[in-house]
N, C-alpha and C positions, 0 to 999 in steps of 0.2 A: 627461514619461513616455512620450506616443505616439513621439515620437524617439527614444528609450531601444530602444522595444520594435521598432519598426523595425529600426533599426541590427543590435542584435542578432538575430533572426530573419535578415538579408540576411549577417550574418557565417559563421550556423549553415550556411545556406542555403549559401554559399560555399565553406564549408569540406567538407559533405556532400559537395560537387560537385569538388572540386578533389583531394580524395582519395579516387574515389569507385572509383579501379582498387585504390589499395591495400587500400583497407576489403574492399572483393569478393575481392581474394586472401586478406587475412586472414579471412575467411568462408567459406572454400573447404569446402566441406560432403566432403572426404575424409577419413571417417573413421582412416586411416593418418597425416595430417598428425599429430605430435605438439604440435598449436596449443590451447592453451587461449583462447579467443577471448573471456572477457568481463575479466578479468587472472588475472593470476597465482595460483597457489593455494599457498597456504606452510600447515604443519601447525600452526597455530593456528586457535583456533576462539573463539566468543564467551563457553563458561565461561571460557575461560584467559585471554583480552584482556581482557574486562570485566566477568566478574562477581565471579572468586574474587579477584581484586586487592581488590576491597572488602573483602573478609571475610564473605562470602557461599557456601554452599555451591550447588556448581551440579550437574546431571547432563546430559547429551547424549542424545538419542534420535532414531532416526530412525524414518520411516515411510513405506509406500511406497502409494501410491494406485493405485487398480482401474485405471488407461490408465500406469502403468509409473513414475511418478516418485518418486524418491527424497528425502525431504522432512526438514532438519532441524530438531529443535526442541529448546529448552534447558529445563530444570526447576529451580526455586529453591523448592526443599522446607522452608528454613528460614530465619530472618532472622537477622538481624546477629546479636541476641544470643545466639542458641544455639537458640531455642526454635522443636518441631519445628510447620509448619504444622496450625493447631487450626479450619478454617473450608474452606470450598470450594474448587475448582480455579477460575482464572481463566485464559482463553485467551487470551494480546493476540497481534491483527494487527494487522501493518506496511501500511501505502500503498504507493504505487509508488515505484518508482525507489529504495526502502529495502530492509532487512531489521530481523529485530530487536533490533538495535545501536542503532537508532532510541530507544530504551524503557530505555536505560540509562547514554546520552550522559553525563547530568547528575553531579551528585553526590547519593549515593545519599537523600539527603533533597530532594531533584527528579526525582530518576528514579521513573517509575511502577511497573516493575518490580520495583524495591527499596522503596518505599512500599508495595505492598501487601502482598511477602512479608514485610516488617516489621510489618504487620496482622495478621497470620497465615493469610493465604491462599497457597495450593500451588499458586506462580506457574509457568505453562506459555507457555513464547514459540514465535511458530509462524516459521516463514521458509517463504515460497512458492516455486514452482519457479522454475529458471532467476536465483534470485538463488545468490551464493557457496554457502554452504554446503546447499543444497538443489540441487546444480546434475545428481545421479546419475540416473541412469534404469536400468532392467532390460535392455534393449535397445538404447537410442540415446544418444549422448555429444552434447555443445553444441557438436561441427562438423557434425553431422548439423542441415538445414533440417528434418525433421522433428521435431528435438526443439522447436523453436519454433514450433508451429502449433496455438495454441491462446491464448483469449483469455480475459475474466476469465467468460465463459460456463465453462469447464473448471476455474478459481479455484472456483467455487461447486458445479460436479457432482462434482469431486472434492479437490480441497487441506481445501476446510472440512469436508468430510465426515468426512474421513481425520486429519486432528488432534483433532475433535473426539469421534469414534468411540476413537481411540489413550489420548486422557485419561481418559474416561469407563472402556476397560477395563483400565488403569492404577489409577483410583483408584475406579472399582465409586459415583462420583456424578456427577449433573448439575454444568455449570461456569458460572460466571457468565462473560461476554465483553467484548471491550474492540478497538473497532476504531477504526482511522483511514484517513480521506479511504476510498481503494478498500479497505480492509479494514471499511469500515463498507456500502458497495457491497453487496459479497461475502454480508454477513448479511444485510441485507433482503432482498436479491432470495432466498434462501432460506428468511428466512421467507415470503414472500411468497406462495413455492413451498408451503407448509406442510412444510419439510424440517428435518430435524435440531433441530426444537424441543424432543422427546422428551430432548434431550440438555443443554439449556440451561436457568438458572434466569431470567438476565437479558440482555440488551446494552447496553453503553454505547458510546455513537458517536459520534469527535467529529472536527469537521469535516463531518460526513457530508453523502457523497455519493450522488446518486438520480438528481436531473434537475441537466444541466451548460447547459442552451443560454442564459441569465442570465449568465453569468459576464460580465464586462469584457474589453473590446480589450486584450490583453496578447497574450507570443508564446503561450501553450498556446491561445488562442482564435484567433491567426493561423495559427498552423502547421495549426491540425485543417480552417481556410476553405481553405488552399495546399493540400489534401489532402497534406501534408509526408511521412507515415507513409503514405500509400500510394505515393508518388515510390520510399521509400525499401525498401519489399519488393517494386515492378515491379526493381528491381534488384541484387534479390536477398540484401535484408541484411533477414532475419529479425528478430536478434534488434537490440534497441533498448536504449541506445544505442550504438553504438559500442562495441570495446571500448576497453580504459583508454589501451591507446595512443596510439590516435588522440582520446580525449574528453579527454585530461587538456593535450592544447596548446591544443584549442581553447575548453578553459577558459579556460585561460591565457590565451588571446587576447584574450579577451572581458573577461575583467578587466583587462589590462593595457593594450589599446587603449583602451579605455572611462574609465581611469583611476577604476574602482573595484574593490572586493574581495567578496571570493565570500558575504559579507552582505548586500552590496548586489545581487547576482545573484540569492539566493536571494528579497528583496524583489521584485524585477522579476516572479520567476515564481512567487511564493506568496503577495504582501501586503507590504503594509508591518510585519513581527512587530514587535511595542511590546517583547518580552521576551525574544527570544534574545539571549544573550550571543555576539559576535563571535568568542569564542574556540571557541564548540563550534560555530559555521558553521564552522570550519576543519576540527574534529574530525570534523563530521558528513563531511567529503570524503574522512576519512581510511577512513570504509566505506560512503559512496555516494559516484555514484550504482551502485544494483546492476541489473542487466540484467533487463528485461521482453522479451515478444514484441514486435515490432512491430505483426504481428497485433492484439496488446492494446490498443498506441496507438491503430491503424486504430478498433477498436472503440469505445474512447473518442472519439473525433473525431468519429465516428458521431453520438454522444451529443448533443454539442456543437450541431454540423448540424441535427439532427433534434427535438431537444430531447423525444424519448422514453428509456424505458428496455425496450430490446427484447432480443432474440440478436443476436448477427453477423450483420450483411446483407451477403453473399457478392458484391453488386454485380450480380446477373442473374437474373433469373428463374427459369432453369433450374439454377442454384445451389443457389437457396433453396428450389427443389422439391426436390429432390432430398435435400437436410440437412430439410428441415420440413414437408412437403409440402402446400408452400402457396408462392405466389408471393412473400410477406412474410415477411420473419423475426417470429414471434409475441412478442408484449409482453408485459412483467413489469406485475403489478398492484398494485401497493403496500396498494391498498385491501385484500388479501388477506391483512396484516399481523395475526396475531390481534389481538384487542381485548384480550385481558388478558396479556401480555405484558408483564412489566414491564422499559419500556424508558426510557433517560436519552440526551437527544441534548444536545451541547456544541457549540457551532457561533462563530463571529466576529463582529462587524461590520466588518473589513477583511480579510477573506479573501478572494481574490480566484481561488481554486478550489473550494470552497464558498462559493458567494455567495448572500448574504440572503435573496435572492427566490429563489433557487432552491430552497431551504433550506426556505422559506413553501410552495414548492409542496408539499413532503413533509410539510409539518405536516399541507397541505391535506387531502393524502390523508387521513392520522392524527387526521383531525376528531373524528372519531366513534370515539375510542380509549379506555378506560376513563380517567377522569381520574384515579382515584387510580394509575395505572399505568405515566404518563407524567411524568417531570418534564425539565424544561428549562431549562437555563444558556448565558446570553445575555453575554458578553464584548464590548462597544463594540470594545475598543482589540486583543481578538488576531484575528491571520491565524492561515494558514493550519498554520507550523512549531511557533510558540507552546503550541499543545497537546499538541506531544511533547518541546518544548525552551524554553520561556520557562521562567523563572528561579521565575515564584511561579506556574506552573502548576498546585502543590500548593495554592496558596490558592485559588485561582479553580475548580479543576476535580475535582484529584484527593481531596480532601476529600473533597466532596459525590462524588465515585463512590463510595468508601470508605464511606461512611453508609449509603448508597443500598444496595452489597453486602449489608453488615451488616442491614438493616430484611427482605434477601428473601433 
């Protein structure tokens, strides 16, 4: 495995480097270029790819947040059989490097999305900026380096504000939540904040992520040591990764030098999953990976490093005074978590982006949490993808969220 993860990072690394004139042309922040830079955009959208193919009725909405972004989000107001949602709104967010295609891979008795609106909840999918279908802005387009300058600090002051504000005056109720890996990030550090609770009944979070500096020698914990993500915006490519032109050979590379396939990749960088079927690793490629900030990496790496949960640290003094006015970027407090909150964390024991002990740290915090308030589902055998695409995810996880909804 340490050869594995070598190899690969020194390929990545190679390949960065070796295209690193073309990637910067293709980044060329002239808003006149006609270049869509993270790929292509064709007029399909995610009701029409993959919800209404099921037999699902879908709606499209977008929204746009207080610093200019353009955000879309999909609504499944009814389930399979006809009957119109009879229970609360449910908000799922995606993690990185995804969108909320993530949440409906499966087949509609494994997708969570379609499990819950088949519960009867008035399922609302969110997609964060800078992935495909969230990629508009008021003012600036994704060849513009400003449309990329902002990290999951601005995920949290405005994406989760902003969708979950959108629902709430949509359906006139508080919504129950559903996040994974940085989309479970995203809500604590907001609750944390004492922000947008007013607007939520519960959160369910799985994989969740708080504290990263635990995780294992793999490449997301060499790349953030190589300071990789800052190499890669001193030269000017904002947004991360790549776009598809360039990421999609050195996929290719890396599975076909390596003489494995993009399961085995996704293992390398997220765990060993016990339960994704190989065939939706291929599908999942078919709509990630979707484009983050670089920025966003840099700050995750941070995490890594540092092994707090703080803001952006700017890298200088006179940075961070300036954004916070204080030499340090200030800390998120977990302890600040209300106490009666009823929340469900779903986490692995081979997850190796959520890792166990780091996972304990955040319980640590949540010691003194109401106990009837808190419950907890502990999977030996899943990683990291497992929770949005093993195959009996419904056994292990989406059940007990589904109860859990229903009891609050």
């Amino acid at each position: 495995m340490h050869n594995f993860s070598s190899v690969l990072i020194l390929l990545v690394l190679f390949s960065v480097s070796a295209n690193a004139a073309a990637i910067k042309k293709a980044f060329s922040a002239n808003p006149k270029d006609d270049i869509i830079i993270h790929f292509s955009i064709t007029d399909d959208t995610i009701c029409k790819s993959l919800v209404q193919p099921q037999g699902y009725v879908c709606e499209e909405h977008k929204v746009t947040t207080e610093d200019g972004y353009i955000l879309s989000m999909q609504r499944i107001p009814v389930g399979r059989s006809g009957k119109k949602a009879d229970k609360a709104p449910v908000l799922l967010q995606h993690g990185i490097l995804v969108d909320a295609a993530a949440w409906l891979l499966n087949s509609p008795d494994e997708s969570l999305g379609f499990i819950l609106a088949d519960n009867g909840f008035d399922v609302w999918l969110a997609n964060t900026r800078g992935t495909k279908y969230s990629s508009g802005h008021t003012s600036l387009n994704p060849n513009d380096s400003a449309y990329w300058e902002w990290s999951w600090d601005e995920l949290v002051q405005y994406d989760l504000s902003a969708f979950v504000q959108y629902v709430h005056d949509q359906t006139g109720q508080k919504s129950h939540y559903v996040g994974h890996s940085l989309g479970t990030l995203i809500a604590l550090v907001a609750f944390s904040k004492q922000e947008v609770l007013n607007m939520f009944r519960t959160a369910a979070l799985l994989s969740p992520i708080a504290y990263l500096d635990q995780i294992p020698p793999q490449p997301t914990k060499l790349a953030a040591q190589l300071y990789l993500a800052e190499a890669l915006y001193k030269l000017d490519l904002y947004q991360f990764p790549p776009g598809r032109d360039v990421l999609g050979p050195i996929l290719d590379m890396i599975c076909n030098e390596l003489g494995t396939n993009c399961s085995d990749l996704m293992t390398v960088l997220t765990g060993p999953n016990c339960c994704v079927n190989s065939s939706k690793a291929g599908e999942l490629l078919k709509h990630e990976p979707q484009p983050t900030a670089t920025k966003n990496i840099i700050h995750l790496s941070q995490m890594i490093r540092t092994g707090t949960i703080a803001m952006y640290d700017y890298g200088n003094k006179d940075e961070n005074i300036e954004h916070y006015g204080q030499a340090t970027p200030p800390t998120y407090n977990m302890k600040g978590i209300p106490k009666d909150l009823p929340l469900f964390l779903g986490y692995g024991g081979k997850d190796m982006l959520a890792d166990v002990d780091d996972v304990k740290s955040l319980l640590n915090d949540l010691k003194d949490h109401d106990k009837d308030k808190l419950v907890l589902v502990y999977s030996k055998d899943f990683a990291h993808a497992d929770f949005i695409l093993g195959v009996n995810a419904n056994q292990v996880v989406y059940d007990p969220i589904v109860s859990f909804f229903k009891l609050h």
